[in-house]
C-alpha positions in Angstrom: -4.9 -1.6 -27.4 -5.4 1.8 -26.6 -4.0 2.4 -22.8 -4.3 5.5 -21.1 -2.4 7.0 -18.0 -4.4 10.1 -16.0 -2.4 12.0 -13.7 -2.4 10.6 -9.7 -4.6 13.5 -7.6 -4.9 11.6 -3.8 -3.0 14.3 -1.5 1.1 14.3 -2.7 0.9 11.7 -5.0 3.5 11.7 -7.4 3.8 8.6 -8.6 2.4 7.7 -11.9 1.2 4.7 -13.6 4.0 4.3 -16.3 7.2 5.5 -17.2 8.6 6.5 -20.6 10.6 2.9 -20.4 7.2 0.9 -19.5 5.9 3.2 -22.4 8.6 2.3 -24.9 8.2 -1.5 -23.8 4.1 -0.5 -24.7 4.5 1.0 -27.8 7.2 -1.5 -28.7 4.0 -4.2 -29.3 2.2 -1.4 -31.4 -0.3 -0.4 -28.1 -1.2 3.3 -28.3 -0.6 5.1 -25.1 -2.3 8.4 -23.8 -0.4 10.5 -20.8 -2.1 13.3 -19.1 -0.2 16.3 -19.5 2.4 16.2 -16.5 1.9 13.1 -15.0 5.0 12.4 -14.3 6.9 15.7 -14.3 6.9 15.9 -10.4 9.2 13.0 -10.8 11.6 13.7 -13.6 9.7 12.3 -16.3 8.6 14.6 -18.9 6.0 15.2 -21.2 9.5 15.1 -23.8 10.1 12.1 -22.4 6.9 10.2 -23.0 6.7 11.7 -26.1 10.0 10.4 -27.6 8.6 7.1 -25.8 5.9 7.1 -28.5 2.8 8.4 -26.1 0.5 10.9 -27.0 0.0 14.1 -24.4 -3.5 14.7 -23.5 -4.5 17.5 -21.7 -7.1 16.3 -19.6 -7.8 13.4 -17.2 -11.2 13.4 -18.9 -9.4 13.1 -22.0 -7.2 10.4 -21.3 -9.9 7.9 -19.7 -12.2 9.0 -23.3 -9.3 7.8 -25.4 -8.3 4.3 -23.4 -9.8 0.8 -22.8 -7.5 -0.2 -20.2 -6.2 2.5 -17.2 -2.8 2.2 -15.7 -2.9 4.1 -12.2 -1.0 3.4 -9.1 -3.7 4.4 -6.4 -7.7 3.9 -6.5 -9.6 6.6 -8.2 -10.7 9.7 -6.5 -14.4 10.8 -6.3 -14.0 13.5 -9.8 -12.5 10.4 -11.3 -15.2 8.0 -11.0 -17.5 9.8 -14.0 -15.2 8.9 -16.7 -15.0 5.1 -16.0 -17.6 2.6 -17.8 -18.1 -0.7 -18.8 -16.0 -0.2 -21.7 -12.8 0.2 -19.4 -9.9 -1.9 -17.4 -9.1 -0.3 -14.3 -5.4 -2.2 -13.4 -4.6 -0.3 -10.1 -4.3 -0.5 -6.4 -7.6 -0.7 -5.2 -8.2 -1.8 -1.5 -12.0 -2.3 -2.2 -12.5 -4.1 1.8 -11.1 -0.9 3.5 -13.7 1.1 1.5 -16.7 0.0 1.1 -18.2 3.5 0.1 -15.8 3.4 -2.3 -16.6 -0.2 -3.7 -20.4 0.9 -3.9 -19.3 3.3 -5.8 -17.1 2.0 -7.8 -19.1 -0.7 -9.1 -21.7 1.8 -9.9 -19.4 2.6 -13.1 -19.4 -1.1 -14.4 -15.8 -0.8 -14.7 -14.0 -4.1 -15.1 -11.2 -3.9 -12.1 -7.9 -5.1 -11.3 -6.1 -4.8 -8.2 -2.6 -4.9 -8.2 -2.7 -6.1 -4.4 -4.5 -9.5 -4.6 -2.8 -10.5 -7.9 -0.3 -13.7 -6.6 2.9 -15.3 -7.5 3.6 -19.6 -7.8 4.8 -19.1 -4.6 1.8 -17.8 -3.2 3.1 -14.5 -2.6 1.6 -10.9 -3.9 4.7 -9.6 -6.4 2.8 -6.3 -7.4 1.8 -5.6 -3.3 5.3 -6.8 -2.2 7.9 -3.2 -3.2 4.9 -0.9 -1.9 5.1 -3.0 1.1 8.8 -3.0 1.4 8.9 0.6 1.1 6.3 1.6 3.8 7.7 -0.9 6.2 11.2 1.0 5.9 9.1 4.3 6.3 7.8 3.8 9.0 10.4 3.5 11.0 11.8 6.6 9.5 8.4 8.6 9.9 7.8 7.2 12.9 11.4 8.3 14.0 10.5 11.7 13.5 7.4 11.5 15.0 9.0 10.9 18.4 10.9 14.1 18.4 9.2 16.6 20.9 8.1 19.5 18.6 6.2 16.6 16.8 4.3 15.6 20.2 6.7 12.6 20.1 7.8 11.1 24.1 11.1 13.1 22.9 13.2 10.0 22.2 16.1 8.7 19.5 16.2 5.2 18.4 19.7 4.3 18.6 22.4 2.8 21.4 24.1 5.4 23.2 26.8 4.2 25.4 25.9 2.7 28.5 21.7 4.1 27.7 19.3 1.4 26.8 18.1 1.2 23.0 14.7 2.0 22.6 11.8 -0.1 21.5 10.5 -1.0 18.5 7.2 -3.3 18.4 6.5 -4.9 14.7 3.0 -6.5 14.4 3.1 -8.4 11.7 6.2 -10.1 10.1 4.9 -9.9 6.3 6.7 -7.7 3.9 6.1 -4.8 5.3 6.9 -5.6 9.0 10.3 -7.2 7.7 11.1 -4.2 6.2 10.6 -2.3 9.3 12.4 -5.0 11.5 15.1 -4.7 9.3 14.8 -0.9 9.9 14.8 -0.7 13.4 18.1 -3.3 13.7 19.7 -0.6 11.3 19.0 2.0 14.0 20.3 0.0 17.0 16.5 -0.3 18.6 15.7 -3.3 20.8 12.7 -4.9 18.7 10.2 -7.1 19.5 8.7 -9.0 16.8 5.1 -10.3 17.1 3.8 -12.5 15.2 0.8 -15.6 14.4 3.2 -17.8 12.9 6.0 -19.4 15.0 7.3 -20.7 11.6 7.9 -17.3 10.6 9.4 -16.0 14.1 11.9 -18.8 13.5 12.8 -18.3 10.6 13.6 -14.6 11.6 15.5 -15.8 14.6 17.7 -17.6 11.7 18.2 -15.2 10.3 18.8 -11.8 13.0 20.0 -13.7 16.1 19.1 -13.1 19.8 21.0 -9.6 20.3 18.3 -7.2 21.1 15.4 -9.2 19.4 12.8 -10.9 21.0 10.4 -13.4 18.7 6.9 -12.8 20.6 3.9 -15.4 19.3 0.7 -12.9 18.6 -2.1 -13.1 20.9 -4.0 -10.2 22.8 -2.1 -10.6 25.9 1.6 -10.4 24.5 0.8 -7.4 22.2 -0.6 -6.0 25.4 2.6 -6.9 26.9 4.8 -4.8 24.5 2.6 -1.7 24.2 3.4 0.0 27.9 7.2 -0.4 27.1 7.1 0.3 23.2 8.3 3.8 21.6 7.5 3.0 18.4 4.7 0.4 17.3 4.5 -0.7 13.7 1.2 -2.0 12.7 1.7 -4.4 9.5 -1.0 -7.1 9.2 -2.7 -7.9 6.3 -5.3 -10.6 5.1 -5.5 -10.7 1.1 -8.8 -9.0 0.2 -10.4 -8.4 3.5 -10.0 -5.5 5.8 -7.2 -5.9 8.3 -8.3 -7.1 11.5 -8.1 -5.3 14.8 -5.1 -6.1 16.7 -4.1 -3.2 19.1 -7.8 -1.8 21.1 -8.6 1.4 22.0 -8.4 -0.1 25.7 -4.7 -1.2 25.5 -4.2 2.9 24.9 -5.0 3.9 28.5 -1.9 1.4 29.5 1.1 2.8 26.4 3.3 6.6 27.7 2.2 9.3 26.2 4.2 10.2 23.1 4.2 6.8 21.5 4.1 6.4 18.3 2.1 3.9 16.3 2.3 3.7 12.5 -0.5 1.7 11.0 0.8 0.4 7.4 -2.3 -1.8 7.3 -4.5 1.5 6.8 -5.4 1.4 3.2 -7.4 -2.5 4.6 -8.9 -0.2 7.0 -6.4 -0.3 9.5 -4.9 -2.6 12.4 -5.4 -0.3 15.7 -8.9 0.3 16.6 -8.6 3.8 17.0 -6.7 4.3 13.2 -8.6 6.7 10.5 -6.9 7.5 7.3 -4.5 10.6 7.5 -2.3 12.2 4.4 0.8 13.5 3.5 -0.5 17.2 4.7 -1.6 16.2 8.4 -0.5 12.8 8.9 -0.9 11.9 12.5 -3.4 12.6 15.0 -3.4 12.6 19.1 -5.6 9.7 20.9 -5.2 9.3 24.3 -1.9 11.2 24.2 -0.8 8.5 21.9 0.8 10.0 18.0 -1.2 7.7 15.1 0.2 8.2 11.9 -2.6 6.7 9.5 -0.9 8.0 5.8 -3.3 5.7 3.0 -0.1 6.3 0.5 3.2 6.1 2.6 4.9 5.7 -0.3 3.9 8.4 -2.5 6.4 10.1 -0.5 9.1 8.4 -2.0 7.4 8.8 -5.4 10.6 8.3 -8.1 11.6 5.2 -6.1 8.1 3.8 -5.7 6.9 4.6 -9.2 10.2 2.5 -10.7 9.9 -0.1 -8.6 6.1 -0.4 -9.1 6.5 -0.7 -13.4 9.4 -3.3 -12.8 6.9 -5.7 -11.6 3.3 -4.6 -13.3 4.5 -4.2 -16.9 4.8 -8.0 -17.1 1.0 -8.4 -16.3 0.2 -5.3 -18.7 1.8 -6.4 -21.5 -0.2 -9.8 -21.2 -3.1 -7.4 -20.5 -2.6 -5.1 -23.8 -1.5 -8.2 -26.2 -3.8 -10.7 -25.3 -7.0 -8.7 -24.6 -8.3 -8.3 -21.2 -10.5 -11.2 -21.3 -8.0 -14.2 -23.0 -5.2 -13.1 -20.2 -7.2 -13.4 -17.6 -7.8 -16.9 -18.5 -4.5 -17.8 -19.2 -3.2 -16.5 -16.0 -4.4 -17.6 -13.0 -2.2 -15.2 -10.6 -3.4 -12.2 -13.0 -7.2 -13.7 -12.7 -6.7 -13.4 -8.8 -6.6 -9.9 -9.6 -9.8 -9.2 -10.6 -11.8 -7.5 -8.1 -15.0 -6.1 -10.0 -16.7 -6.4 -13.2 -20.3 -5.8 -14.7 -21.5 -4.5 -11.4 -20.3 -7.3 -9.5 -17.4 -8.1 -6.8 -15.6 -11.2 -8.6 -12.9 -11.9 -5.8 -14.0 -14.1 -3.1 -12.2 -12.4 -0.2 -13.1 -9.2 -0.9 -17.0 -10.2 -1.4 -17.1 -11.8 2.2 -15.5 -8.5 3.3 -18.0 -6.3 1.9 -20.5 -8.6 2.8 -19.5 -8.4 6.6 -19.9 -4.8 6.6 -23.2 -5.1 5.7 -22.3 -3.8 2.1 -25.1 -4.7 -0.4 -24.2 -6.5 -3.7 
């Protein structure tokens, strides 16, 4: 199969699709492979490196999607991108169709047969090619959100930490998925007080197992405890997601008037169109914005700023399903694999995935 690999343009992405090992791996099953011209060098990996891989070096993005059936990306296509796709290509990529749906129309305009990396699952029910982004964001945030708080950044002008006989700050996680474990996890690290909040009193006990009373409190969701938490919180962490559907709504513009100014609330959930009411997307270059005195840091690829660690952690789990992809033909692995099948967002025009459709559909998206 002929797979190609355009360079990432969303503001500072660096991450690429594959690597020189996932290419070697590739061309290893006699699969040709096309690299635009410095994909990868923002990272270490070099057009040399590819090469010696077995990939070809195109110059051209254009290029690249003209010589390739199936697409390896790591974020959803940008606006320039969208005229080289067809009906003749595989898009395998993140896509987060529900928190676009200008993007969806748009995207399905192309005929392109899409498949997201975040609603493929696992036996266990789980989303293994969502699950490392996730990690990674949740541990970002708490270190972006850190810096937020300092002053010069707007911040209330506070440290998370314990010193001596001072109070820790607080840390409020929404959300005790991936993501919001990853924070949790954070904020113990730092010594913050952290309140956890989430639907599932399975899932709060289980984390009580597992981090103990000391500092922690285990807070069942509902609009009156996150209320609760916001007036006290330095830090909120918004990390809910629903598989294919935007991310619902859990922290109102009202429950703003009522938080200190200089808060900070990082909304992970942002590429599903974001948990706080008042979230819009932000990037790398200007990544927060002021709302009722409160900081919002809204970045649609938090981890594209750790792009060496994200891109390697990324190919450990997705060159399973491309290999399946590339050796099988598209069509014959998607019926052999039911996890991979969940994948498939779009194809011939039309939304495939159930979840995403009723999204769409409930923002009044034709289809």
């Amino acid at each position: 199969m002929n797979i190609g690999v355009p360079s990432e343009i969303k503001n500072h992405e660096y991450r690429v699709g594959l690597t020189p090992e996932s290419v070697k791996a590739l061309k290893a099953a006699n699969h040709n492979i096309f690299i635009q011209r410095d994909a990868g060098a923002a990272i270490g990996f070099l057009d040399a490196d590819y090469i010696e891989s077995g990939a070809q070096i195109l110059d051209s993005a254009k290029d690249v999607f003209a010589a390739s059936e199936l697409i390896i990306k790591v974020k959803e296509p940008m606006p320039s991108e969208l005229s080289y796709l067809n009906s003749s290509h595989t898009l395998f990529t993140y896509l987060h169709l529900a928190g676009d749906p200008k993007q969806a129309h748009a995207l399905l305009q192309t005929g392109v047969t899409g498949i997201a990396y975040e609603t493929v699952t696992s036996e266990s029910g789980a989303l293994p090619l969502l699950s490392p982004m996730s990690a990674i964001a949740g541990q970002l945030s708490i270190v972006v959100g850190s810096y937020h708080l300092l002053k010069p950044n707007k911040g209330r002008g506070t440290l998370l930490g314990a010193f001596g006989d001072l109070a820790p700050r607080v840390v409020t996680v929404i959300g005790a998925g991936v993501a919001g474990t990853a924070a949790i996890q954070k904020a113990i690290e730092n010594n913050a007080h952290v309140k956890i909040i989430d639907l599932s009193q399975g899932r709060l006990d289980e984390l009580q197992e597992i981090y103990g009373l000391k500092n922690i409190e285990y807070i069942l969701s509902s609009n009156e405890s996150i209320a609760d938490a916001l007036p006290v919180s330095d830090l909120v962490i918004g990390s809910v997601y629903v598989v294919g559907k935007q991310a619902p709504k859990v922290v109102s513009a009202e429950m703003l008037k009522h938080m200190t100014p200089g808060t900070v609330m990082v909304d992970i959930s942002i590429d599903q169109g974001g948990c706080f009411e008042t979230s819009q997307p932000t990037n790398h270059d200007k990544p927060t914005f002021i709302k009722d005195g409160i900081v919002h840091y809204c970045v649609t690829n938090m981890p594209g700023a750790v792009p060496l660690t994200a891109t390697s952690a990324l190919n450990k789990v997705t060159l399973p399903f491309i290999l399946d992809l590339a050796n099988k033909g598209v069509e014959t692995a998607l019926n052999d694999d039911e996890h991979l099948r969940n994948g498939l967002n779009i194809q011939d025009g039309e939304v495939k995935h159930s979840a995403v459709k009723e999204a769409l559909l409930a923002d009044h998206f034709k289809l």
